[in-house]
C-alpha positions in Angstrom: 21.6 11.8 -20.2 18.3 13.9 -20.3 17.6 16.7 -17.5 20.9 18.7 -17.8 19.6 21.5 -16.0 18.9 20.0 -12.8 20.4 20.5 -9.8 22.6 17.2 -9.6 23.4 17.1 -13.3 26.7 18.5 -13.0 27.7 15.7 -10.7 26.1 12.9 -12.4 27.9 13.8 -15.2 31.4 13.9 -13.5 30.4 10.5 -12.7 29.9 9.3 -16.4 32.7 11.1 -17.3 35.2 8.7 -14.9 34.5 5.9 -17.8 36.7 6.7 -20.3 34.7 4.1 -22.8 31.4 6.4 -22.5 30.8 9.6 -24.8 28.1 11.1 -23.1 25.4 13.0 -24.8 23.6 15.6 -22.5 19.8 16.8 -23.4 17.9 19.2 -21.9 14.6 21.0 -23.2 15.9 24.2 -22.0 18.2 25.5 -24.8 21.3 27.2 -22.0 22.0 24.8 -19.2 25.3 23.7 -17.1 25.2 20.2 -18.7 25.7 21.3 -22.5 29.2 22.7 -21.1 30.2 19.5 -19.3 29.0 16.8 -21.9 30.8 15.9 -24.9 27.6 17.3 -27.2 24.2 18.5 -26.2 20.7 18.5 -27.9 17.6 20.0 -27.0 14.4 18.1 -26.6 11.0 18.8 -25.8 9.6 19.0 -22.3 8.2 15.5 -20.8 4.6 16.2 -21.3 5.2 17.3 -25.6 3.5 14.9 -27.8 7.1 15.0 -30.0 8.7 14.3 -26.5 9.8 10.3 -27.4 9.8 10.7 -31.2 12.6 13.3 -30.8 14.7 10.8 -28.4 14.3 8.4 -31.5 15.4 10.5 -33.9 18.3 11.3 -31.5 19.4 8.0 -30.8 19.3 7.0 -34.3 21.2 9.7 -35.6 24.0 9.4 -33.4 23.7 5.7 -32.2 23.3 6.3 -28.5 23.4 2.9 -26.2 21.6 4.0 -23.8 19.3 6.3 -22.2 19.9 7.6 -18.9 16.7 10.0 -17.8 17.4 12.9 -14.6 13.9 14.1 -14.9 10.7 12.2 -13.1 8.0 13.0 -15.4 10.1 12.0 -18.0 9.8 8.3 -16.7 6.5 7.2 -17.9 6.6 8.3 -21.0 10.3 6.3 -21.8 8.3 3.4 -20.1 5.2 3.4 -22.2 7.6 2.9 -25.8 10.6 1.5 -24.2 9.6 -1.4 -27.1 10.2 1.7 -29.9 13.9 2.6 -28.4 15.0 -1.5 -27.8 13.9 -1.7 -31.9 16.6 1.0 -32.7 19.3 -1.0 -30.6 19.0 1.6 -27.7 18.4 0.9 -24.1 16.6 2.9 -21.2 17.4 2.7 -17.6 14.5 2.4 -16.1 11.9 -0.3 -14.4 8.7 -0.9 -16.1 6.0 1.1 -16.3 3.7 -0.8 -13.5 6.4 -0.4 -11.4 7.1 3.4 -11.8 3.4 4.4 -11.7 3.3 2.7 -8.1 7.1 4.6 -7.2 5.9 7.9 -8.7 2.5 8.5 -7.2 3.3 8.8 -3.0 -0.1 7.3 -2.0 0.0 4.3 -4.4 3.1 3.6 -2.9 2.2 3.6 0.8 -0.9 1.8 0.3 0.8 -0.8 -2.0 3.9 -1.7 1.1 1.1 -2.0 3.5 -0.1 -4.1 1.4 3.1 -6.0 0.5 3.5 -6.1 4.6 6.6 -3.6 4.9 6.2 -1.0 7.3 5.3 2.5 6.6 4.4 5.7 8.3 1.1 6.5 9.6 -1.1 8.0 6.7 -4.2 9.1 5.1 -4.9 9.8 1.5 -7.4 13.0 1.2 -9.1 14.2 -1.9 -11.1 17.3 -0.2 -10.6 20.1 2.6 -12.5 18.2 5.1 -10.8 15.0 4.7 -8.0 16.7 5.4 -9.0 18.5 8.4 -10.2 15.1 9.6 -7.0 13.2 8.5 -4.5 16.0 10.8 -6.8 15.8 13.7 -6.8 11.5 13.4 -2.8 11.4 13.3 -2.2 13.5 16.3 -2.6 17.0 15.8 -2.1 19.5 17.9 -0.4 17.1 20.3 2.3 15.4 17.1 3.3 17.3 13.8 1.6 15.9 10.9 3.0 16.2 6.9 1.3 16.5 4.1 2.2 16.5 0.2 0.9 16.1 -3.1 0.5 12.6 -4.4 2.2 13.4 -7.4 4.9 15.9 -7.1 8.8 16.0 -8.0 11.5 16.8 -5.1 10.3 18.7 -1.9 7.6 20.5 -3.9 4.3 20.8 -2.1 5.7 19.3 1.0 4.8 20.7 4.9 5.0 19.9 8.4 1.9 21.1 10.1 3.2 22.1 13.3 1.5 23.8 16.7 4.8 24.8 17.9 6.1 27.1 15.2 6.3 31.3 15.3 5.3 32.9 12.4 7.2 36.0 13.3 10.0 34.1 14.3 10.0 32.0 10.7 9.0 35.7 8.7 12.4 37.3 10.1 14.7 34.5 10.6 14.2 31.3 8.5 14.7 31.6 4.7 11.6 31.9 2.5 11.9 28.0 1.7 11.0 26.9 5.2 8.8 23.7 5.3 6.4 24.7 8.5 2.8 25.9 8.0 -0.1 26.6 10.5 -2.6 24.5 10.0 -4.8 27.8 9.9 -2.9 28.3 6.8 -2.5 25.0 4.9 -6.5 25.0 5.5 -7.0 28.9 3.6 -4.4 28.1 0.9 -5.7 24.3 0.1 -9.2 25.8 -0.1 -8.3 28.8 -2.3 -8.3 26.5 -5.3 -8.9 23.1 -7.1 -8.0 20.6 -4.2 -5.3 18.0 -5.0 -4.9 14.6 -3.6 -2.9 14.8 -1.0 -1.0 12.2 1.3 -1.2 12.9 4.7 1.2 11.0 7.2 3.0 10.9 10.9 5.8 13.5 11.3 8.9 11.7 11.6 11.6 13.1 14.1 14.7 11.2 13.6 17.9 10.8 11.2 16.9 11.3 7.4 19.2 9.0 4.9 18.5 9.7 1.3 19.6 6.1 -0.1 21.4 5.4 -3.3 20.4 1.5 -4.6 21.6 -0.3 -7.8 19.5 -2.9 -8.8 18.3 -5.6 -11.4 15.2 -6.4 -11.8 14.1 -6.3 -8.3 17.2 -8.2 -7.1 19.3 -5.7 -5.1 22.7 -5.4 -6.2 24.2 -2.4 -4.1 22.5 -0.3 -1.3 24.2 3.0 0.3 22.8 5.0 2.8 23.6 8.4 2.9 23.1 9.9 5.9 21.3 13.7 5.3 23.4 16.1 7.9 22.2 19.5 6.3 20.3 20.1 3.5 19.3 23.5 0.8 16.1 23.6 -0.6 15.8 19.9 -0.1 19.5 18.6 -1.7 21.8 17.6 0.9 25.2 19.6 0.8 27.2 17.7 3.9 26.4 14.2 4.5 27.9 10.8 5.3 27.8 7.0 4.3 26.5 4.8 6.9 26.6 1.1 7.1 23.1 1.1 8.7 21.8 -2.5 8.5 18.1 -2.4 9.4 18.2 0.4 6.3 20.0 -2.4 3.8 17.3 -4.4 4.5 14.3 -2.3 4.2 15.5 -1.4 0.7 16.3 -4.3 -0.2 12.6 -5.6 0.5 11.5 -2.7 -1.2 13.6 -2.8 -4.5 12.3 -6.7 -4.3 8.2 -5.9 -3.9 8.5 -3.2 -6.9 10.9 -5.1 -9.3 12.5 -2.0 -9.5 15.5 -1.5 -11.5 19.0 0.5 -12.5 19.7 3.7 -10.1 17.0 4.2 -7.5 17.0 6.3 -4.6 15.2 5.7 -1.4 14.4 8.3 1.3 13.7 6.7 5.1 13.8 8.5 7.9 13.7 7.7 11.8 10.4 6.9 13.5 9.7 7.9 17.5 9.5 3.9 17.2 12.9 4.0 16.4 12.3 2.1 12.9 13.4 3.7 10.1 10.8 4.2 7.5 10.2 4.8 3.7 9.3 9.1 2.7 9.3 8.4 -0.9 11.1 6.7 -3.9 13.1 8.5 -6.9 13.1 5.5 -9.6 15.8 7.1 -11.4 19.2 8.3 -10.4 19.6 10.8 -7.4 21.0 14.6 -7.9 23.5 14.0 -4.8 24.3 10.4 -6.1 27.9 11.7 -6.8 28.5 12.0 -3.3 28.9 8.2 -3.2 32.0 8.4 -5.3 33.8 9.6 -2.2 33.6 6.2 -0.8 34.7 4.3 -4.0 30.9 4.1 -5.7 30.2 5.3 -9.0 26.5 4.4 -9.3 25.6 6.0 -12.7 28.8 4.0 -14.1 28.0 0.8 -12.4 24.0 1.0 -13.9 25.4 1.7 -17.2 27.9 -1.3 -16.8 25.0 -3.3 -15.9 22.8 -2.4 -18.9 24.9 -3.1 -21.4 26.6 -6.2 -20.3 30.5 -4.4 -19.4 32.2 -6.4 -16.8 32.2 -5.3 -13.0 34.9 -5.7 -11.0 34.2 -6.8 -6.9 36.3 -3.7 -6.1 33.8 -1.5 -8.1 30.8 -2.5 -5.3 33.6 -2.5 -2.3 32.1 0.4 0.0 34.2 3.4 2.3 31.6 3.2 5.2 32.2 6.3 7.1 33.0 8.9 4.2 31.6 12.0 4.8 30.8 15.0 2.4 30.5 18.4 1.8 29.1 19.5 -1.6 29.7 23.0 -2.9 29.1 25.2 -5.5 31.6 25.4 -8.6 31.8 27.7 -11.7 31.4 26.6 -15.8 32.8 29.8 -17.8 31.7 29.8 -21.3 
């Protein structure tokens, strides 16, 4: 399992570590992180974008055998993708879908323009390469009168996300909201997107309702479990209370999504309620989710069941047999070392 420092490492792992057959093998490319004291061994590897990056996996695997490869970190995806052929040689498998599918999944506007395509419904949006495209882009989704969002086309988590909104207090969000509040004048997103190189940005339709972070096992495009998880509060973007929903018209979106990308293994899917009252796609993780572990409240160990899946281990019908109903509360815990 790559990406040991990440937020919802420690939980994945708990996961892995309710298979008693697995010995897991934790990497990280920072040397001092909460996985190397939860694994069973740890090894440091290079950052994503390090030309030794996938030759150091190799050596990895082959030194120690490992079955498969399960990766935490986004921009780690590609590169897997692009020489999955070079770890299947050595005997070792990768959980992910392939690469055509993760460079639509990974890049926000790609994705929105390839659904409309595909004829599944998505927010209202614009893609914008330059200030005034931008400014044109707000003003043509509803702003002032509607909240509009922004965000990089290619970005990891919450990073680089805003709602533009008419109705927020500066003073009020100086003195009372922490510093990680997603609001922004649009007097300011236009001074700070103009103070440098201009990134492609999505631009799309504030969405007011319920957000459900969705937890998805699949094969090959063919959809073999889909959670919802609805979001009830959330830190820096990770939900900490939250609770599984058995929300049909969400099943099925997914499940025409997972089908249109042939995606595959642990994929998360973020939707959230339109004034329409549809409920509609933010963005895909094609990996497996931080909170995932939340789902093992309700009898679902995702990580275990992808790994199962991979390799060919039998799964039981009681192993896919949902709580609906369960809610969570996810705190923070202690490793002493």
């Amino acid at each position: 399992m790559t990406g040991g420092g990440a937020p919802g490492a420690a939980g994945i792992i708990k996961c892995l570590q309710e298979e008693k057959l697995f010995k897991i093998f934790v990497a990280d490319a920072n040397t001092d992180v909460i996985g190397k004291y939860l694994g069973d061994e740890f090894e440091t590897i290079p950052f994503a974008d390090s030309p030794e990056f996938i030759d150091k996996l190799l050596s990895i695997c082959k030194q120690h055998n490992i079955q498969i490869i399960l990766p935490l970190v986004t921009r780690e995806l590609i590169p897997l993708s692009s020489r999955i052929n070079e770890f299947e040689a050595i005997g070792t498998k990768v959980l992910i879908s392939t690469q055509s599918s993760l460079e639509i999944a990974n890049n926000k506007s790609k994705l929105y323009e390839f659904l409309q395509w595909r004829g599944i419904a998505v927010p209202a949006f614009k893609i914008v390469e330059t200030i005034e495209q931008f400014k044109e882009a707000v003003t043509a989704l509803g702003y002032p009168e509607k909240e509009v969002c922004f965000k990089p086309s290619v970005s990891n988590g919450s990073r680089g996300f805003r709602i533009i909104s008419e109705k927020i207090n500066e003073l009020d969000l100086l003195l009372n909201y922490k510093p990680a509040s997603t609001f922004i004048s649009f007097k300011n997103a236009i001074e700070i997107l103009s103070s440098g190189t201009f990134p492609e940005l999505l631009v799309v339709e504030y969405l007011p309702g319920e957000e459900f972070s969705v937890d998805c096992l699949a094969n090959h495009g063919a959809s073999v479990l889909i959670v919802p998880r609805l979001r009830k509060k959330m830190i820096n973007g990770i939900s900490v209370e939250g609770e599984i929903v058995e929300e049909k018209n969400i099943i099925n979106y997914c499940r025409q999504i997972i089908k249109e990308l042939q995606l595959h293994g642990n994929i998360g899917i973020q939707v959230k309620k339109a004034d329409s009252d549809e409920f509609l796609i933010l963005e895909i993780n094609p990996r497996v989710q931080g909170t995932i572990a939340a789902a093992l409240g309700a009898g679902i160990n995702f990580p275990v069941l992808a790994v199962k899946q991979e390799i060919g281990l039998w799964i039981s019908a009681d192993e896919l047999k949902v709580k609906w109903g369960t809610k969570f509360s996810r705190h923070w815990s202690e490793v002493f070392y």
